[in-house]
Structures are given as C-alpha cells and as structure tokens.
VMD Tcl script that draws the C-alpha trace (Angstrom):
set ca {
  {-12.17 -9.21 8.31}
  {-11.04 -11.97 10.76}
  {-10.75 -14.70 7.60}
  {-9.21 -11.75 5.64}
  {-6.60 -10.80 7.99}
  {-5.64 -14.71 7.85}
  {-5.08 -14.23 3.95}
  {-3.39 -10.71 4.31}
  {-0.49 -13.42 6.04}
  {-0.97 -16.89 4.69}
  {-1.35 -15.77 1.30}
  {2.16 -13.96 1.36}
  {3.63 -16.87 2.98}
  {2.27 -19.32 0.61}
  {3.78 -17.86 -2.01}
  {7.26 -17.36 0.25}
  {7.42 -20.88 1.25}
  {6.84 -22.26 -2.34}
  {9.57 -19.63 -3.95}
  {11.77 -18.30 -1.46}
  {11.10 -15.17 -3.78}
  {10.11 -11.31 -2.16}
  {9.67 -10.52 -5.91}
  {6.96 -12.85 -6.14}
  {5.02 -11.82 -3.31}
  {5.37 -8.69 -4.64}
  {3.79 -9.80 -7.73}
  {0.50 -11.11 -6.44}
  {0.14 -7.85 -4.52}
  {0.36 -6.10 -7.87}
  {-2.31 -8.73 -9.11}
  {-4.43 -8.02 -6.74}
  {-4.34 -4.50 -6.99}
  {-4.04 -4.13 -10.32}
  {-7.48 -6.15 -10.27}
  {-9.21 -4.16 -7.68}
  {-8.34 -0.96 -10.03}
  {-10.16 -2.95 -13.29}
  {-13.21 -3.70 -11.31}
  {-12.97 -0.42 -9.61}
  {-13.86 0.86 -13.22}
  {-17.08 -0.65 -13.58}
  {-18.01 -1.83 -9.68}
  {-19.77 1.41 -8.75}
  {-21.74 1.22 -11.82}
  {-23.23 -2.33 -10.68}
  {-23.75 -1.16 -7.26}
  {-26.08 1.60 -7.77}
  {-28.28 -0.48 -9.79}
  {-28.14 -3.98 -8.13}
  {-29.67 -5.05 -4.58}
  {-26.53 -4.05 -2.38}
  {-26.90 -6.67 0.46}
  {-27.87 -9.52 -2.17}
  {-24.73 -8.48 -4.44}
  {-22.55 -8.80 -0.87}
  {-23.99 -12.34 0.04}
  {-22.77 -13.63 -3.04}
  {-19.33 -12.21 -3.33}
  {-18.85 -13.99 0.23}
  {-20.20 -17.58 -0.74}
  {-17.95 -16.99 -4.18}
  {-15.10 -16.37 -1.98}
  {-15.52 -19.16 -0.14}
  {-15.67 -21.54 -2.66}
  {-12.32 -19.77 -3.89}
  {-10.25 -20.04 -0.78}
  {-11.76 -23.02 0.40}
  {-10.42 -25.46 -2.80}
  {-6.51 -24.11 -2.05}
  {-5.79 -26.86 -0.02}
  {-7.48 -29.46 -1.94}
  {-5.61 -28.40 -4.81}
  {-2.58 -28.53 -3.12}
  {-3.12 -31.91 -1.85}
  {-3.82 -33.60 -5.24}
  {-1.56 -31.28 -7.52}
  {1.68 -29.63 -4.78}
  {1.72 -26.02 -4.91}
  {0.67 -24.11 -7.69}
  {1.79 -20.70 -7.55}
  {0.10 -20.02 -10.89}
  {-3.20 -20.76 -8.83}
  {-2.77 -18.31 -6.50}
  {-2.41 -15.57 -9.22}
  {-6.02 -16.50 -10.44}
  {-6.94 -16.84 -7.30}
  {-5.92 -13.43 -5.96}
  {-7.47 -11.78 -9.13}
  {-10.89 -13.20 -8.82}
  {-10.88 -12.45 -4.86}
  {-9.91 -9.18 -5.55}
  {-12.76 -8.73 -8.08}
  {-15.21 -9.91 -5.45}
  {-13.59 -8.30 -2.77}
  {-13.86 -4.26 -4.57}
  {-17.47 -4.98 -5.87}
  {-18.53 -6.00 -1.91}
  {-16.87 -3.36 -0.53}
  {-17.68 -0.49 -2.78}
  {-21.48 -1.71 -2.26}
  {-20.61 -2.02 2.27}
  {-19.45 1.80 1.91}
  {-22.32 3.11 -0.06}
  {-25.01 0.98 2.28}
  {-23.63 2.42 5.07}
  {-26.01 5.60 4.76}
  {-29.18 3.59 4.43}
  {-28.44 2.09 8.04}
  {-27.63 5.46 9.87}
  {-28.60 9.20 10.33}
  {-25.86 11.10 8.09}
  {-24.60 13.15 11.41}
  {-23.88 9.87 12.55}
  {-21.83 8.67 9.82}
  {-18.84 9.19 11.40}
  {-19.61 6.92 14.64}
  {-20.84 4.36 12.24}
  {-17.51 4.26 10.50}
  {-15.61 3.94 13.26}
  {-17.00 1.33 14.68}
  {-17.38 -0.29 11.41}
  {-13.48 0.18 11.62}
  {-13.39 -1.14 15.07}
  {-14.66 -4.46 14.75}
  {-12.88 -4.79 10.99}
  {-9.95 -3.93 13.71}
  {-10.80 -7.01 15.90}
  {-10.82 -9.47 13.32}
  {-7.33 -8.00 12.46}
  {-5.75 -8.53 15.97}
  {-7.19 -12.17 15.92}
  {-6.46 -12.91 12.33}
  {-2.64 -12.75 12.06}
  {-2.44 -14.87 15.15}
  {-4.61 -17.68 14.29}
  {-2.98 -17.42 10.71}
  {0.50 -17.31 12.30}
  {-0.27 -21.06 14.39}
  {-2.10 -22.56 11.56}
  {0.95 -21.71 9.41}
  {3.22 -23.27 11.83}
  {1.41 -26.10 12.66}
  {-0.44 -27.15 9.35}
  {0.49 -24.85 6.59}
  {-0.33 -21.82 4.83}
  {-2.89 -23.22 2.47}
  {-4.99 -24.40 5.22}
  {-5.41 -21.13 6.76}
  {-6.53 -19.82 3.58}
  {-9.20 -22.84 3.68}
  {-10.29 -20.92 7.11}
  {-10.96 -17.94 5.43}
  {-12.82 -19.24 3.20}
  {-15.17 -20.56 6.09}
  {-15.62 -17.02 7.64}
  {-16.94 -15.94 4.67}
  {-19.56 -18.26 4.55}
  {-20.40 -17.10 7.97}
  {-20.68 -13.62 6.93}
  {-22.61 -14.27 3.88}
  {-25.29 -15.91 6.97}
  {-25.28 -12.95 8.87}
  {-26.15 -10.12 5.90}
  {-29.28 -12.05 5.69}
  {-30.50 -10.51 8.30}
  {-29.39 -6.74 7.50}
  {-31.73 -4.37 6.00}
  {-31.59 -1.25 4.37}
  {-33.77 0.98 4.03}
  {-33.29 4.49 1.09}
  {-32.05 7.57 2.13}
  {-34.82 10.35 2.19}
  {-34.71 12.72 -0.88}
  {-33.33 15.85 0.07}
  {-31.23 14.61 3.29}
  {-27.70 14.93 4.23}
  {-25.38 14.31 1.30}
  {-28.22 15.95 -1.76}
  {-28.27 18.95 0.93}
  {-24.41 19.09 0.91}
  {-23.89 18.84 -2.85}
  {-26.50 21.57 -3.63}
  {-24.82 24.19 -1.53}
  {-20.94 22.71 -2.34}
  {-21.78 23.27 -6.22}
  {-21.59 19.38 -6.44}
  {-25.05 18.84 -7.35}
  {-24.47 21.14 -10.32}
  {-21.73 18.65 -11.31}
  {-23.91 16.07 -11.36}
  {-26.78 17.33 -12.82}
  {-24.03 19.03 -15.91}
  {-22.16 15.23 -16.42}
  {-25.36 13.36 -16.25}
  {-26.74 15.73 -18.74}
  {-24.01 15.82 -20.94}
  {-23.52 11.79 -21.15}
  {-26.54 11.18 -21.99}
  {-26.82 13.88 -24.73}
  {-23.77 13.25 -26.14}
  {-25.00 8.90 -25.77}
  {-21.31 8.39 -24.72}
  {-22.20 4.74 -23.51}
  {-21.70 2.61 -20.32}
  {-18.07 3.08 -19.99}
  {-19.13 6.55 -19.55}
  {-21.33 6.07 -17.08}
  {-19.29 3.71 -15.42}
  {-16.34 5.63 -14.25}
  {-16.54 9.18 -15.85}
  {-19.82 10.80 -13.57}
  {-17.86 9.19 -10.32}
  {-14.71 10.80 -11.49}
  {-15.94 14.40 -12.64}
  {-17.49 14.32 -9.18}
  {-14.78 14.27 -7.65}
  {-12.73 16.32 -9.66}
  {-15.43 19.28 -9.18}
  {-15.18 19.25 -5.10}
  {-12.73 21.47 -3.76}
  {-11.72 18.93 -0.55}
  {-12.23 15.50 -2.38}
  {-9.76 16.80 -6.15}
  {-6.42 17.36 -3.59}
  {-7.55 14.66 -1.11}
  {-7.63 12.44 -4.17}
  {-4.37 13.51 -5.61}
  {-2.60 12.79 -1.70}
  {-4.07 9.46 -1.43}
  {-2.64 8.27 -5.15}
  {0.77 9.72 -4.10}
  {0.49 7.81 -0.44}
  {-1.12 4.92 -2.02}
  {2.03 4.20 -3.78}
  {4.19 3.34 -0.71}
  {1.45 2.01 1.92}
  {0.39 -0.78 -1.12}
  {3.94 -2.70 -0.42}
  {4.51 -1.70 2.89}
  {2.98 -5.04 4.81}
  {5.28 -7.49 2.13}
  {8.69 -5.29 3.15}
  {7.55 -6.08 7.06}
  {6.45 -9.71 6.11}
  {10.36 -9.70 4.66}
  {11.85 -7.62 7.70}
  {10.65 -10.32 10.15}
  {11.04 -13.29 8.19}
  {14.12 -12.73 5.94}
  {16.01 -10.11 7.71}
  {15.92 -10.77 11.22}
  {14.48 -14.90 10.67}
  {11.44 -14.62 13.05}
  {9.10 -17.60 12.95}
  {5.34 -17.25 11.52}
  {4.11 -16.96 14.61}
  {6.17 -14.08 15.31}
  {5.34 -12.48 12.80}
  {0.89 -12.54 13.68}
  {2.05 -11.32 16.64}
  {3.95 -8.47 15.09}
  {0.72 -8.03 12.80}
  {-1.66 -8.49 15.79}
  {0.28 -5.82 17.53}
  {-0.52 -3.62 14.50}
  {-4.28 -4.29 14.64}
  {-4.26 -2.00 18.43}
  {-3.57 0.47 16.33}
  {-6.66 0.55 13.89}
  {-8.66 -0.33 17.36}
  {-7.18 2.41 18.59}
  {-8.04 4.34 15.93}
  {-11.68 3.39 15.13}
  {-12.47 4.13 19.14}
  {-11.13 7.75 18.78}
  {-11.70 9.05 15.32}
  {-15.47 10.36 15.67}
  {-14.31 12.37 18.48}
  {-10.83 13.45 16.82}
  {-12.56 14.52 13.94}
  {-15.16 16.19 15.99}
  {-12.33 18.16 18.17}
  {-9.82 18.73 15.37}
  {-11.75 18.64 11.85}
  {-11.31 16.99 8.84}
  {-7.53 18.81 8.01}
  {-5.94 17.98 11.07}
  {-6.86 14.63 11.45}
  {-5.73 13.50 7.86}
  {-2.87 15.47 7.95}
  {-1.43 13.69 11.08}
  {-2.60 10.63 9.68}
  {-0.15 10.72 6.87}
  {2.41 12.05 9.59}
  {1.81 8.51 11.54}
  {2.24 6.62 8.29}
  {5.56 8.36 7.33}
  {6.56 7.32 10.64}
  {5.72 3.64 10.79}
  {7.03 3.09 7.10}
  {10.18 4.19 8.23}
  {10.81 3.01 11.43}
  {9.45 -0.72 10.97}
  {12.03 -0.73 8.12}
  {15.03 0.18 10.12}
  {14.64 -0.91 13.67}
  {16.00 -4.75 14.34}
  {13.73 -4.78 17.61}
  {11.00 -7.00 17.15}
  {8.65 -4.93 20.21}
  {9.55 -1.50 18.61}
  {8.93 -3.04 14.46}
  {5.25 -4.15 16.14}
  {5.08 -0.83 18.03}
  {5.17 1.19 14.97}
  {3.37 -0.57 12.81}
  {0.86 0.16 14.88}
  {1.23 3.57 14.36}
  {1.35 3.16 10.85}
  {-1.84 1.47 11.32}
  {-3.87 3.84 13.50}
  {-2.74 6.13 10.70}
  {-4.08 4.37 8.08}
  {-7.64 3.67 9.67}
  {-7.97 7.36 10.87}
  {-7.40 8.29 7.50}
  {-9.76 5.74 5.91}
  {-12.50 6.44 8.39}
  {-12.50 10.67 8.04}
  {-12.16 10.19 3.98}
  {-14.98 7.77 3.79}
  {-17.27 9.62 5.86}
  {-16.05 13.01 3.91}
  {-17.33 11.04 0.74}
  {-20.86 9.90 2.09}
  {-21.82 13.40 3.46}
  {-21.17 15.28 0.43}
  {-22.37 12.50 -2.75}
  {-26.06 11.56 -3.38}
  {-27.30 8.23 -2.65}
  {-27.43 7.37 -6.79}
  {-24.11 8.58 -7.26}
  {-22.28 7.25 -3.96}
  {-21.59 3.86 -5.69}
  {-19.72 5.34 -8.68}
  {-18.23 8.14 -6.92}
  {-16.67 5.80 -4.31}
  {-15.58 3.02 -7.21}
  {-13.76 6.06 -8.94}
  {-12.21 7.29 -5.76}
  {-10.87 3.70 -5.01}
  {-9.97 3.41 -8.81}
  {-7.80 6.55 -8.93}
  {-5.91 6.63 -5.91}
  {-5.25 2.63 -5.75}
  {-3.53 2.97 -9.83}
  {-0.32 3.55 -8.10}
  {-0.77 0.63 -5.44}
  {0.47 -2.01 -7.68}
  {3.47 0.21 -9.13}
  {4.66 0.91 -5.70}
  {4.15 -2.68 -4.30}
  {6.13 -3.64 -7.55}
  {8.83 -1.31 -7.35}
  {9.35 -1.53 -3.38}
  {9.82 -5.18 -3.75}
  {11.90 -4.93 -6.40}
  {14.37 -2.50 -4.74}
  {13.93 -4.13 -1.58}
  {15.62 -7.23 -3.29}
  {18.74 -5.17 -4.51}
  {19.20 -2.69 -1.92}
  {17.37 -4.14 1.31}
  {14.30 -3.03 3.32}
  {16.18 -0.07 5.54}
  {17.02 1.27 2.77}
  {13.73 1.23 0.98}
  {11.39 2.12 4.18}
  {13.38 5.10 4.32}
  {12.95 6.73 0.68}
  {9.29 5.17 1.32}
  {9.00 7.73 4.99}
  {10.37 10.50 3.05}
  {8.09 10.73 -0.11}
  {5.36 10.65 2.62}
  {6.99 13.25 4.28}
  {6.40 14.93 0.98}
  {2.86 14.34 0.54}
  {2.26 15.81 3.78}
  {3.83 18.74 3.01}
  {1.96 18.72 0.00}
  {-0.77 18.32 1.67}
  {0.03 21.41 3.56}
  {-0.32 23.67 0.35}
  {-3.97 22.73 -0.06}
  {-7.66 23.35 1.16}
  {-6.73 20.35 3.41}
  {-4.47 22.58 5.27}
  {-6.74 23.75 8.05}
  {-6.91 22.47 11.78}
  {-10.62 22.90 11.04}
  {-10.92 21.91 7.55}
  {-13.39 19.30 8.27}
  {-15.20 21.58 10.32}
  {-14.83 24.71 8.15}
  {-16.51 22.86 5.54}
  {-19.37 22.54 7.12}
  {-20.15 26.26 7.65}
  {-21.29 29.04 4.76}
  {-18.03 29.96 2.81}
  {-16.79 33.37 3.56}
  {-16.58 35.60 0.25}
  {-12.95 34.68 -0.22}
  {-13.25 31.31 -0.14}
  {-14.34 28.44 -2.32}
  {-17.52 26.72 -1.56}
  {-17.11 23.24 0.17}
  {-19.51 21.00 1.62}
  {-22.66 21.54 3.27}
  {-24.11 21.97 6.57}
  {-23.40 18.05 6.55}
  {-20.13 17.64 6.67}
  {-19.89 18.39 10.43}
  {-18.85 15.07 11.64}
}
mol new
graphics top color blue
foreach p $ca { graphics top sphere $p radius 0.5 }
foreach p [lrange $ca 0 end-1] q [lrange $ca 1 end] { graphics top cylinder $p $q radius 0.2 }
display resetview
C-alpha cells in the first residue's frame, strides 16, 4: 500500500505532465478499471484453485518488474504515454487477482468472530502506507520526477513479495462460521442448486467462473441491494481522486507536494476509520454504519469540489475517505461471514466485477464534464446522486440501525432470512 499510494499520485501526474490533458488521466483510470472488471471475471475462479499466498508473491515480483522499467524507458525512449496504458492494464490484472486471493485468505488466518478486527486493522496499516505514500510521491515528483516514484513502487513490492514468505494459512474447519451462516441464510441452498445445475447442464468454465459467484450473491437478501448501492456509488467515487488531483493542480495551481499533503491528509481518515469500525459496527450494526458511510462520501465529493481552501479540500477528503474504508471494511467482512471457503474467491471476484462495471464509465464521464463545465460543478451532481443512493439505500433491508446485527439473530416470521449466527461482527 505505501508503493501503491505513490502510483495512485505519480501515475496521474505522469500522464499530466506529459499531456497537460484531465481527459487523459481520465483515460488510464478507465483502463485500469475497465481491466480490473475483465480479470474480475475469471480471478476468483483461479483463486479458489491455486496456492493463495504463492499466487500473491508473484503478482508482487511481476509488478515490480512493471513499475520498475518506467524510468528506464523513459530515459532511453522520453515519455511514452502509450506505455503507461499497457502498463496500467497489466498492473491492474495483477493487482485484482492478488487482492481477490488477500480477501479470501483472510479467514484462514483468523477466528470468523474476529473478522471484523482483522479487517480493520488490515485497513489500518493499508491506511499508513497511504498517509506516507502521497508525501514521499509528492517530493520525489518535485525533486526527480514522476517516473521515478513509480520505480519506488516497484521496489516495495519486491519487499512485500519477501514478507508473504513467511505467512501461512491454514483451511477453515468444515462446518465453521461462513458454511454455518449460509445454511441457515438459504445461501447454502444457492450453492448447492448453481453448482448442481452447471455441472448438469456442462455449461463450461465461463460458467463457473463468474456465474456461481454472481447467483450467490444475487440469492442473499443483504449482499443483492448492497450490490446494487455499491455499482450506483462506484460510479462517482472511481473519478473522484483525478477531479481533486485537477482541483489542486489546475484550479487553484498547488505544487505536487501540496497536493501528497492534501492526499496524506486524506489517509487520517481511513486510519481513522480502520481504528473504529470493529467497534462501530459492533455498537451500530451493519445498516447504520454503511449507510453513514455513503453519507460521508456524498459529503467529501462535494465539498472537496467546491471549497478553494486547501486545509478544508484535505479536511474533507478525509471524510470522504473514512467513508470509503468504513464501508469497505463492514462489506468485506459481511461477505466472509456469510460465503464458504470454496466459494469466497468467486463470490468476492463477482462482487468486485459487478459493482466496479460502472467505475470506468463514471471516471470517464466525470473527466469529461469536468473539462467542459469545471470540477464545482461536477462534484456537486457527483454529492447529489450519492445523496440518492443513500436514500435508496434507505428503501432496503439495509435500512436498519441494526441491520448488521439483526442479521445475525433467527428471522422473525415476517421477515426474510439473512445471515447466520455469524454475522455478528
């Protein structure tokens, strides 16, 4: 995460300084994405039936053979922008098949009632390396260019490919947390129907690839609407870090280094976030907390858009960021108590597959309408359609202040069946 928060600003201002063009960072973010939602297709399918820590090590040493050859390239050929469309695409291949396999490994390191700890601090040292990254990528900008910082995060991903070789996991028991929570959410009779039905009907690999994940999902009554919210949100929070990159920079002409402090600023608030979410959760259930995460995201969009302030644009984006990890932590938990170990890997890559679609869309059309009509103007339709998901979000199971919660206890003869005795974070 620390070499990844680097890219999340060099790469952006690579492509700046070489076009002067917000429509062309916009583009590689809908490479990327558009990439992660390909592999997304088929990534779960290899992690369930690969070595999970082995397939991790080697999408870190690829990566750093990746970044690492930017500069040299650079210094024999001058800037290539065309590069750094293949290169974004490939990272973003490796990038979706390690984390799809860090999310579903996460339950053969910890008791399932303590997912939810686990996540967050999972989230809170991801959040470290994001307060340090932007800063060290905002003076290496300055000082020796953009490329060159990407040629550091290539170097901390050789150091994390060192450090997995000493993880182990070990296999969930049969029977424990998440097989106990499908059986009494109906899920396991989902599984046991689509698994059934591919293979009788010989449907093939895409099949299995992306279809059992996705009819999984569709048949839980808290993961089909939380799905649907995070496609809607997905579309605006995709492009929101290129309109601040272009706030700073463009609008109010802030230096690089400015601008890692501005993104450094934003990393207190996923710190802030991964600290307090096992015991928000715990206090206010799974509703409530991702609910008021989309509240805090509605807010940030908007307000980092508008506001000329450089302390108040850094101030709310880290409310948009403690949103956004508060979310991520409560969904991703949600999704490991209530899937089976042998499913967690597709169920997760069709999750990730569904709701990122609209990523690149949004990053495409926020850029694009940022170039016409300027940023204020954009962060504000962008707040408001949140605005509207949350209300959404209000019509649904999700509604709740103990949603979370509730789904963890027997369903009451009027309601529909959620997730097992698991779920209680």
């Amino acid at each position: 995460m620390l070499g990844g928060s680097v890219s999340l600003l060099a790469l952006p201002l690579l492509v700046l300084h070489a076009t002067g063009s917000i429509v062309q960072m916009g583009l590689v973010t809908v490479v990327s994405g558009a990439t992660a939602i390909g592999t997304g297709v088929f990534a779960g399918y290899v992690v369930d039936r690969v070595d999970r820590r082995r397939l991790m090590i080697v999408c870190d040493l690829a990566r750093a053979v990746l970044l690492g050859s930017v500069p040299l390239v650079w210094w024999l050929a001058g800037p290539q922008v065309w590069l750094l469309y293949v290169l974004t695409a490939l990272a973003a291949v490796l990038k979706t098949l390690f984390d799809v396999a860090y999310v579903t490994a996460i339950p053969q390191l910890v008791r399932t009632q303590d997912l939810t700890a686990a996540n967050g601090r999972l989230m809170g040292t991801f959040a470290l390396g994001s307060l340090l990254g932007p800063v060290v990528a905002g003076f290496l900008t300055a000082g020796v260019g953009a490329d060159w910082a990407l040629a550091l995060d290539g170097a901390t991903f050789l150091v994390s490919a060192a450090s997995l070789g000493w993880v182990r996991f070990t296999a969930r028991p049969a029977g424990d947390g998440a097989d106990k929570a499908v059986d009494e959410a109906g899920g396991g009779a989902v599984d046991v129907d689509v698994d059934g039905v591919a293979a009788k009907a010989g449907a093939g690999v895409l099949r299995e690839m992306f279809v059992v994940g996705f009819r999984f999902l569709w048949g839980h009554p808290l993961l089909r609407p939380l799905t649907i919210q995070l496609t809607l949100l997905t579309f605006v929070t995709m492009g929101a870090t290129d309109l601040l990159i272009y706030r700073v920079q463009h609008d109010l002409g802030r230096d690089a280094a400015t601008l890692g402090y501005v993104i450094a600023v934003s990393g207190a608030g996923s710190v802030a976030a991964a600290l307090s979410a096992g015991r928000l959760r715990r206090v206010l259930g799974f509703g409530t907390c991702w609910l008021a995460s989309i509240a805090m995201i509605a807010v940030g969009v908007t307000v980092t858009g508008v506001s000329r302030s450089v302390p108040v644009i850094a101030a709310l984006a880290a409310v948009f960021m403690f949103g956004i990890t508060l979310g991520g932590i409560c969904t991703m938990t949600l999704r490991q108590e209530v899937t089976p170990d042998h499913l967690l890997g597709r169920v997760t890559s069709a999750f990730w597959t569904v709701h990122n679609a609209s990523g690149p869309v949004g990053a495409a059309v926020l850029t694009l309408l940022a170039a016409r009509h300027g940023v204020p103007a954009v962060s504000l339709a962008g707040g408001a359609l949140c605005l509207l998901i949350l209300g959404g979000g209000l019509l649904t199971p999700l509604r709740g202040s103990r949603a979370g919660v509730a789904a963890a206890e027997p369903a009451a003869p009027d309601q529909e069946p959620a997730a097992g005795p698991s779920a209680r974070a």
